[in-house]
C-alpha positions as CSV (number, residue, x, y, z in Angstrom):
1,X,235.0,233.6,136.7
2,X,232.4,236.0,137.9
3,X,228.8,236.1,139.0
4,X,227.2,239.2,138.8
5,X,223.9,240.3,139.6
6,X,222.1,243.6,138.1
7,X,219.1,244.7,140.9
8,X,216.1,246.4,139.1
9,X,217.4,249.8,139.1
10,X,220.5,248.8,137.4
11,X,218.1,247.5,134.7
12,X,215.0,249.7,134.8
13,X,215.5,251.6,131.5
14,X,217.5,251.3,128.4
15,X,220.6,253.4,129.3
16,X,220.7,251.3,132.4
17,X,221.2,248.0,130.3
18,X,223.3,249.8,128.4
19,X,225.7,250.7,131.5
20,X,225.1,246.6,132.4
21,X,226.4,245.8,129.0
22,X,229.3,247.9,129.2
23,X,230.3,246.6,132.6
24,X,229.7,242.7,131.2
25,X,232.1,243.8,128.1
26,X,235.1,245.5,130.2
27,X,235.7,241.7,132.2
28,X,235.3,238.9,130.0
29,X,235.3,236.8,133.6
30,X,231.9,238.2,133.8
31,X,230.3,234.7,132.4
32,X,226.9,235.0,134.1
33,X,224.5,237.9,134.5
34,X,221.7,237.4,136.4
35,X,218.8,239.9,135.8
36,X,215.8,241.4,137.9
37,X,213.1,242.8,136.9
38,X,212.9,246.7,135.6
39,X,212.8,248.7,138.3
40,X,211.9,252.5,139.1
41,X,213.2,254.8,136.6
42,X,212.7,257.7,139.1
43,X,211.1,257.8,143.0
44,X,207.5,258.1,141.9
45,X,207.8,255.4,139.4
46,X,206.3,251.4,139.8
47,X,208.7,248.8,139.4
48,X,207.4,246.1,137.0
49,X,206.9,243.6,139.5
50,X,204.1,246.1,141.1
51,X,202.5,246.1,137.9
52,X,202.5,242.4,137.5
53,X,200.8,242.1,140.8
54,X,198.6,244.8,140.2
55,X,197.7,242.5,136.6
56,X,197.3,239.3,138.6
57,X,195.1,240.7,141.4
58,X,192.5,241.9,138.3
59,X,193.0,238.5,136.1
60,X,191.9,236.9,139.3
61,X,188.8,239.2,140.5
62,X,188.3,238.8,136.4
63,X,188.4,242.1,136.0
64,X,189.3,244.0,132.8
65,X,192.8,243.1,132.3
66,X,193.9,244.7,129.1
67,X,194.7,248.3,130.8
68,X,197.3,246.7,133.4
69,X,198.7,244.6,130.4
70,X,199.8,247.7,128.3
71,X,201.2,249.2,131.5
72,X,203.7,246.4,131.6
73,X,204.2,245.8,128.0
74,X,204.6,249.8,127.4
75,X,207.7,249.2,129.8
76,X,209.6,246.6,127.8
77,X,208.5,248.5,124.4
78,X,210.1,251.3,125.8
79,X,212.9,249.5,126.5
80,X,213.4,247.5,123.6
81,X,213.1,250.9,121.7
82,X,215.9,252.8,123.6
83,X,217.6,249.5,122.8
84,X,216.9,249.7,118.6
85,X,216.1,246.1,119.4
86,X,213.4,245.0,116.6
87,X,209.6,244.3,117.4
88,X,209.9,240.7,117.7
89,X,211.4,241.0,121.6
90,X,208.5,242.5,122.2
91,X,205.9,240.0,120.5
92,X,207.3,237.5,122.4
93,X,206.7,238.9,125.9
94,X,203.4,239.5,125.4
95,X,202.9,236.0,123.9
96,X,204.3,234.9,127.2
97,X,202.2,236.9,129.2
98,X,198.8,236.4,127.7
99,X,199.4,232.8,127.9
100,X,200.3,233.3,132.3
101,X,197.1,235.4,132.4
102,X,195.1,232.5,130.9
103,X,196.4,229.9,132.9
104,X,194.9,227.8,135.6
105,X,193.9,230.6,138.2
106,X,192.5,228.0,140.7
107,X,195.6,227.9,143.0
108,X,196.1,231.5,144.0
109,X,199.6,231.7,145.1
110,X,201.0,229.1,142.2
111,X,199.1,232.0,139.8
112,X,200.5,235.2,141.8
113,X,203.7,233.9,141.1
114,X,204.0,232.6,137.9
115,X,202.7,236.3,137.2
116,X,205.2,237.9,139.3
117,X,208.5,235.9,138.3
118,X,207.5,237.2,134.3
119,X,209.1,240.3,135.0
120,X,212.7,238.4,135.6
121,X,212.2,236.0,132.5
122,X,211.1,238.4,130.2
123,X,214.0,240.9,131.2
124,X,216.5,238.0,130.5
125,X,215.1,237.4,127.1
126,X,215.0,241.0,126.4
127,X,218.9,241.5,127.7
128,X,220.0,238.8,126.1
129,X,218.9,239.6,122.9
130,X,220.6,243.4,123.7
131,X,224.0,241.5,123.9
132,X,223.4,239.7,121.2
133,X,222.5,242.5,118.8
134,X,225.9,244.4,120.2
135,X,227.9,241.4,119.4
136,X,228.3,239.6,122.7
137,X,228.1,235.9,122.6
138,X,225.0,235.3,125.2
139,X,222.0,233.0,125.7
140,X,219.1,233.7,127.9
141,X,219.3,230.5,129.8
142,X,215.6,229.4,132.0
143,X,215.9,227.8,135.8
144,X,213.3,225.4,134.6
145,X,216.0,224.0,131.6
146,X,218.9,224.8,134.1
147,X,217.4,222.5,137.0
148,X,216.9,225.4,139.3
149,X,215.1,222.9,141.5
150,X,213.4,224.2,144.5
151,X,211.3,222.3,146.7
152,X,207.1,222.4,147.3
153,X,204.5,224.4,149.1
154,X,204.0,225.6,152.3
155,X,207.4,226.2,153.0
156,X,208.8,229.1,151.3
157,X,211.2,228.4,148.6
158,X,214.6,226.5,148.9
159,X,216.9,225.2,146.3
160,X,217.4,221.8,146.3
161,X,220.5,219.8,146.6
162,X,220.3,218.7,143.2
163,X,219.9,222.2,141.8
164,X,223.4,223.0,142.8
165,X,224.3,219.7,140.7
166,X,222.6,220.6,137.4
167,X,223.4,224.4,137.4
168,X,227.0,223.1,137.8
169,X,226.9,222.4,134.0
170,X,226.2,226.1,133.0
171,X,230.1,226.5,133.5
172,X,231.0,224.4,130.4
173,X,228.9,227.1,128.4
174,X,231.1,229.2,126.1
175,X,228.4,232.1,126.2
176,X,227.8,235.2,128.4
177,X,225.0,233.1,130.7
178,X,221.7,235.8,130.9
179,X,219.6,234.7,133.6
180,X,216.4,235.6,135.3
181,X,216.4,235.5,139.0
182,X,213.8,235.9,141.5
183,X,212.5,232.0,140.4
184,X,213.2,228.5,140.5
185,X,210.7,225.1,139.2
186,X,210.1,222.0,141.8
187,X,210.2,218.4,140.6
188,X,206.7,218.8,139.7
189,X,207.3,221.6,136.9
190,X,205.6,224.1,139.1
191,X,207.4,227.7,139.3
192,X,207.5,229.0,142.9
193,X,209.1,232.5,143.5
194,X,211.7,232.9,146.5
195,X,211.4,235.5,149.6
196,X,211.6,239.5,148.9
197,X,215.4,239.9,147.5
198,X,214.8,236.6,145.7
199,X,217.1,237.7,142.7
200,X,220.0,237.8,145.3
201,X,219.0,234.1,146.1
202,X,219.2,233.2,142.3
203,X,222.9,235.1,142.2
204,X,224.1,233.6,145.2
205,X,222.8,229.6,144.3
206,X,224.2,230.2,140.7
207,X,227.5,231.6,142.2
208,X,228.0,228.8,144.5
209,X,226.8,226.0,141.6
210,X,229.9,227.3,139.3
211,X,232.1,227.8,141.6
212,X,232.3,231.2,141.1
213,X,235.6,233.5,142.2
214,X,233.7,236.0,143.0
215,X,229.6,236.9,143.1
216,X,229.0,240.7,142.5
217,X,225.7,241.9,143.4
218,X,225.6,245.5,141.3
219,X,223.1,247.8,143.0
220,X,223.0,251.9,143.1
221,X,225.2,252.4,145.5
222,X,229.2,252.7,145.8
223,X,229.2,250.6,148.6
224,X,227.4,249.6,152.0
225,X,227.0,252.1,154.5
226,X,227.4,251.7,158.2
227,X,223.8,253.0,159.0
228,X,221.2,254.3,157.1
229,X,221.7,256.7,154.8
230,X,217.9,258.2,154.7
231,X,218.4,258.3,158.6
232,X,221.9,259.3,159.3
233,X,223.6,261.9,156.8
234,X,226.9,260.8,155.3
235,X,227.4,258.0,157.5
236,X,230.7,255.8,157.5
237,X,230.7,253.2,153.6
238,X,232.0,249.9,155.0
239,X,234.9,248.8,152.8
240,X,234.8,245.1,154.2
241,X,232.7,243.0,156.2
242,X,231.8,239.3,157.1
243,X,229.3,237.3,156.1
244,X,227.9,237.2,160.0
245,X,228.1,240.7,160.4
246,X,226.3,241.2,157.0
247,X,223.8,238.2,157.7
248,X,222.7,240.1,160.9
249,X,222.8,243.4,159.5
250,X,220.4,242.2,156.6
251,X,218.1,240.4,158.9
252,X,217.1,244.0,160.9
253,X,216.5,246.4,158.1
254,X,220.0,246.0,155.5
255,X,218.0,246.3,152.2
256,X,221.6,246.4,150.1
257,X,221.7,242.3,150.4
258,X,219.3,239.8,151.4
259,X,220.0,237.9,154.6
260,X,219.0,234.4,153.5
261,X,220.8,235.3,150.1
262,X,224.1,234.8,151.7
263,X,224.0,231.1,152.6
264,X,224.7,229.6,149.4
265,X,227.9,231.7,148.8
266,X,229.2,231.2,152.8
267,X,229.1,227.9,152.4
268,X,231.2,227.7,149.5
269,X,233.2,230.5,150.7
270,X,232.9,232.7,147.6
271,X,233.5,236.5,148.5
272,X,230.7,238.6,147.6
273,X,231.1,242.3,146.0
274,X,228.4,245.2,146.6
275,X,229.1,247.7,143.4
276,X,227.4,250.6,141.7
277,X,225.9,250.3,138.0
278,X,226.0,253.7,137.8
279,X,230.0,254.1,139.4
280,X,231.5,250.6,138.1
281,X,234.9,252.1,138.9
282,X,234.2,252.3,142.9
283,X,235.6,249.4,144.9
284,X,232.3,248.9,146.1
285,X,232.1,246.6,149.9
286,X,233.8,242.9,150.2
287,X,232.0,240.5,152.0
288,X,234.2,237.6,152.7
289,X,234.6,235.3,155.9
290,X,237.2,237.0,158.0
291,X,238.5,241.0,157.1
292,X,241.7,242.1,157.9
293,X,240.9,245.4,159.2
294,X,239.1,245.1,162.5
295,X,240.0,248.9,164.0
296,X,236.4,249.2,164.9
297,X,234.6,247.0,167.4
298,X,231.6,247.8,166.0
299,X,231.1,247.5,161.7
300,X,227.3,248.6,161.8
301,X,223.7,249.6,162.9
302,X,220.7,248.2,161.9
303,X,217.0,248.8,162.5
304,X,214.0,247.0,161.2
305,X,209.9,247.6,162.1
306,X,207.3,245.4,162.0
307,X,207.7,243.5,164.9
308,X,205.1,242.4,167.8
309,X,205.7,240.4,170.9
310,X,203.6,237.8,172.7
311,X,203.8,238.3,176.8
312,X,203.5,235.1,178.7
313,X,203.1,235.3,182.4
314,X,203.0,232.1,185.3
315,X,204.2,232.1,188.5
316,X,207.0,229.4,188.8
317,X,206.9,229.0,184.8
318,X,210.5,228.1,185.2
319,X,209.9,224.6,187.3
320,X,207.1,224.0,184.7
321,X,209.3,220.8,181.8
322,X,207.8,221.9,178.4
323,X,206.6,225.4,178.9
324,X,208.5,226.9,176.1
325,X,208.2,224.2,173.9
326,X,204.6,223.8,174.0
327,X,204.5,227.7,173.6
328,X,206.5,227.4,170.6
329,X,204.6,224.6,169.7
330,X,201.2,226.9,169.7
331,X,202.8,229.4,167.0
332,X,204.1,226.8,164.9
333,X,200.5,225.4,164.2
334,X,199.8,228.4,163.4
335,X,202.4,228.4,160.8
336,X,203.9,231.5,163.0
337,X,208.2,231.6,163.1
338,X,209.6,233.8,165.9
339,X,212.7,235.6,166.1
340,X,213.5,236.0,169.9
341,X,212.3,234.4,173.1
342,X,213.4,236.5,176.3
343,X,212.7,235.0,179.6
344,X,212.6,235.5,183.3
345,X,211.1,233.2,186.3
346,X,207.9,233.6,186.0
347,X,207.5,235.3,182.0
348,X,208.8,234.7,178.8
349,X,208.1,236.9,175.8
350,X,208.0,236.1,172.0
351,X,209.2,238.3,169.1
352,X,207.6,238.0,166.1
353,X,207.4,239.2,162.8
354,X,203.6,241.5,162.3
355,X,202.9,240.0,159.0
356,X,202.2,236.6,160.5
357,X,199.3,237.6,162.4
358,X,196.1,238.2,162.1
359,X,193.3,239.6,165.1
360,X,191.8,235.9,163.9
361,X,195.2,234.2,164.8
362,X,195.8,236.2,167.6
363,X,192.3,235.6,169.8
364,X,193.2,231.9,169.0
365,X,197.1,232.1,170.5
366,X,196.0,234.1,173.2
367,X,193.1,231.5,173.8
368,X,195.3,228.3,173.6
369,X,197.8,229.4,176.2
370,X,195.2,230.2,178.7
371,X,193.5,227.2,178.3
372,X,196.2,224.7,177.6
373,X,199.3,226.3,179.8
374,X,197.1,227.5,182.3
375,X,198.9,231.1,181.9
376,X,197.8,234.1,184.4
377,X,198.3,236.6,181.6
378,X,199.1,236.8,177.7
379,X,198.6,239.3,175.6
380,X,200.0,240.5,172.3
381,X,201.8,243.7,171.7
382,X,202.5,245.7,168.5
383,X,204.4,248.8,166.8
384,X,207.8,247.3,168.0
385,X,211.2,247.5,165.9
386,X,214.2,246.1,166.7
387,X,217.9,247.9,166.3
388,X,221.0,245.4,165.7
389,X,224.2,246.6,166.8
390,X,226.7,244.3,164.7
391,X,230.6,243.8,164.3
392,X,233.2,241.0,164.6
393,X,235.4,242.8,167.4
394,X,232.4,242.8,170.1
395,X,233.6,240.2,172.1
396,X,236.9,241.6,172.5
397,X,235.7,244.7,173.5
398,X,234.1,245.4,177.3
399,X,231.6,248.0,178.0
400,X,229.8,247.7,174.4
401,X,226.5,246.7,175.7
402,X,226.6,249.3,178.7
403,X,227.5,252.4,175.8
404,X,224.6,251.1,173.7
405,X,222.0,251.5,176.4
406,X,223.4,254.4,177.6
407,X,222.8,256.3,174.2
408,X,219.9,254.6,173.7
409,X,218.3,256.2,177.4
410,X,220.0,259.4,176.2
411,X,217.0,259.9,173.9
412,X,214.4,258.9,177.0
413,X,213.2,255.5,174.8
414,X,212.4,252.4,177.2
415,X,214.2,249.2,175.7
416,X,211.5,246.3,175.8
417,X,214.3,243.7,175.0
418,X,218.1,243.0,175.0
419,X,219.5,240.0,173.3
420,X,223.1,239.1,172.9
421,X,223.6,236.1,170.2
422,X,226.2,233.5,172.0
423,X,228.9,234.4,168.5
424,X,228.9,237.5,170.0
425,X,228.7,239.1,167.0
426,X,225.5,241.3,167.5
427,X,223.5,242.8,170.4
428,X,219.3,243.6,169.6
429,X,217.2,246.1,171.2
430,X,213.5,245.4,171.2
431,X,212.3,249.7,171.3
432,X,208.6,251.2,170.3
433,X,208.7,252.1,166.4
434,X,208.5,255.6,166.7
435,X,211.9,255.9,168.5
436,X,213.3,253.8,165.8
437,X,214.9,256.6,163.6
438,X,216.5,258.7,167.3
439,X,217.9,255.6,168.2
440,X,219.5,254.4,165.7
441,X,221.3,258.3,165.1
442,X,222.3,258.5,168.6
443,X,224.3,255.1,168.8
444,X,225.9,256.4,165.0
445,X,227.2,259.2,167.3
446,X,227.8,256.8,170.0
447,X,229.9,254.5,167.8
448,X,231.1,256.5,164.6
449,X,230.9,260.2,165.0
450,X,234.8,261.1,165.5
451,X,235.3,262.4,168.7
452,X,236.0,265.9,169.3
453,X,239.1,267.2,171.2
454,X,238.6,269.9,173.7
């Protein structure tokens, strides 16, 4: 029994669905299909979710709201056209999203959502009735009747326990499950969205709730590649890879698979498959919890922007009992997570993610640590990335760290920050953004260009 996700571009037009329904019809395993939203049809296209953003952000200025409509509804006409499905698909999705656009606007985020997570739901409704009209049994099945039960606000979306409970039932189905990711309901009935990739979370929750064999996550790729693609040409496709080594590739810059999408499925230890829509045939990448073939000590190389890094300076900092936890303690009332916290003696700096701040939040920080920690000097700094050097045989290998920097000074970048993680499974460098792309194709040459023999 399979679990297998379309992304948006696997679904963005009608010959796309028709591709997903052919893959769903060659493996009757295939028993649930979980759905994004459309996606771009071409690079200067919007994907639907844009749209509905675009359509909540007038509804909520009240602006004139019937131009933005069409634009989405055009998209599923088109569809539905390509599709020789009958009008009624359509009449239902607008019905369904007049009635989201008229809804309580008072809580702003509760509204963005429930806006946002229509491009999902309607897609499922649309897909399933696709099947349907081919002759495949299916059944567009909500979270909300499913139990997808996340919890509340601030914290950003989680499935509950008891959501893994109620969406165990969706096995006994004897129809193709279609279902809309991207969404679950908390015990109060409202609909909360999960984090950027959230259709990845839905896969991975429903996979692990079944009991899946295996969770395939179809995408427009053959497989994953070692390093960018858009940065690196023709780099190295990885054939397998671990969940850790895939969890730390996603979390600096891997836009193939979510990072937080993984946990469901490593828990209950159901492999994951990366394949292409568009090239079904292609054995795509196997994520699973050990691989067999560990030749290489290093399996890939990452890099993500967006990062800044609070500098905190006091002499004998390291005698101080608390200092880093009242630190810590600053951000998080500031509803501010970090990612890394290198020290020394007398300093200790703070990696963040940019998004978090604001030049508000930051006078604050920078006021509170003075003032309360009695620091000589803090300051924030931005434009940071980080690169992510990741692979199972690390540890076994000496000398990795040492060729890293090495090819990293090669192109005369200054590393703000090394971090080893104590699984040994990845090593971070903390470099200025506009060195990201150099970087990150002179440790490819370090660590995958084949060497030449004189």
């Amino acid at each position: 029994m399979k679990v297998s996700k379309f992304g948006g571009t696997s679904v963005a037009s009608a010959d796309q669905i028709k591709k997903v329904a052919a893959i769903v019809q060659s493996d009757r395993s295939r028993k649930f299909i979980v759905v994004s939203a459309p996606g771009k049809r071409f690079d200067s296209d919007k994907k639907v979710t844009d749209l509905l953003i675009d359509l909540a952000s007038a509804a909520l200025n009240h602006e004139e709201v019937e131009t933005k409509l069409s634009l989405v509804l055009d998209r599923y006409k088109e569809i539905a056209l390509g599709l020789d499905l009958e009008q009624t698909i359509c009449d239902v999705i607008e019905e369904d999203l007049r009635l989201r656009i008229s809804s309580d606007s008072s809580d702003v985020e509760y509204f963005v959502d429930n806006i946002k997570a229509s491009g999902e739901d309607n897609n499922a409704k649309l897909i399933s009735t696709y099947f349907t009209s081919i002759g495949l049994r299916a059944q567009y099945v909500s979270p909300k009747t499913a139990g997808l039960i996340v919890n509340d606000f601030p914290e950003r979306a989680l499935a509950l326990p008891e959501a893994y409970e109620n969406l165990s039932e969706l096995k006994n189905s004897n129809e193709i499950v279609v279902f809309p990711g991207f969404f679950g309901f908390t015990k109060g009935g409202l609909l909360r969205t999960f984090d950027r990739g959230g259709s990845d979370i839905s896969g991975s929750i429903l996979a692990a709730s079944v009991h899946a064999d295996l969770y395939e996550n179809f995408t427009d790729v053959d497989s994953v590649f070692c390093a960018n693609p858009r940065v690196v040409n023709d780099p190295v496709e990885i054939e397998e890879i671990t969940y850790r080594e895939m969890r730390e590739l996603s979390y600096a810059g891997f836009s193939v698979f979510h990072d937080e999408a993984l946990m469901p499925v490593y828990k209950a230890r159901i492999p994951v498959c990366i394949k292409n829509t568009n090239n079904p045939s292609a054995p795509g990448t196997k994520i699973v919890a050990e691989r067999k073939g560990k030749h290489r000590p290093i399996t890939g190389i990452s890099a993500d922007s967006g990062f800044s890094i609070l500098y905190v300076s006091k002499y004998l900092m390291n005698r101080e009992i608390g200092f880093g936890r009242k630190l810590l303690q600053i951000l998080e009332e500031e509803l501010i997570s970090y990612e890394h916290t290198p020290s020394g003696l007398d300093d200790i700096s703070v990696i963040l993610r940019s998004h978090q701040l604001t030049a508000e939040k930051e006078r604050r920080i920078i006021k509170r640590v003075k003032e309360e920690l009695h620091a000589e000097e803090a300051h924030f700094r931005h434009e940071f990335s980080m690169i992510v050097v990741v692979g199972e045989g690390m540890n076994n290998n000496t000398g990795l760290a040492a060729r890293a920097a090495t090819a990293i000074s090669r192109t005369g970048s200054n590393i703000e920050m090394i971090n080893q993680g104590s699984s040994e499974v990845s090593l971070s460098f903390g470099v200025h953004r506009s060195n990201e792309n150099k970087i990150l194709q002179e440790l490819y040459n370090e660590f995958f260009a084949p060497v030449s023999v004189g």
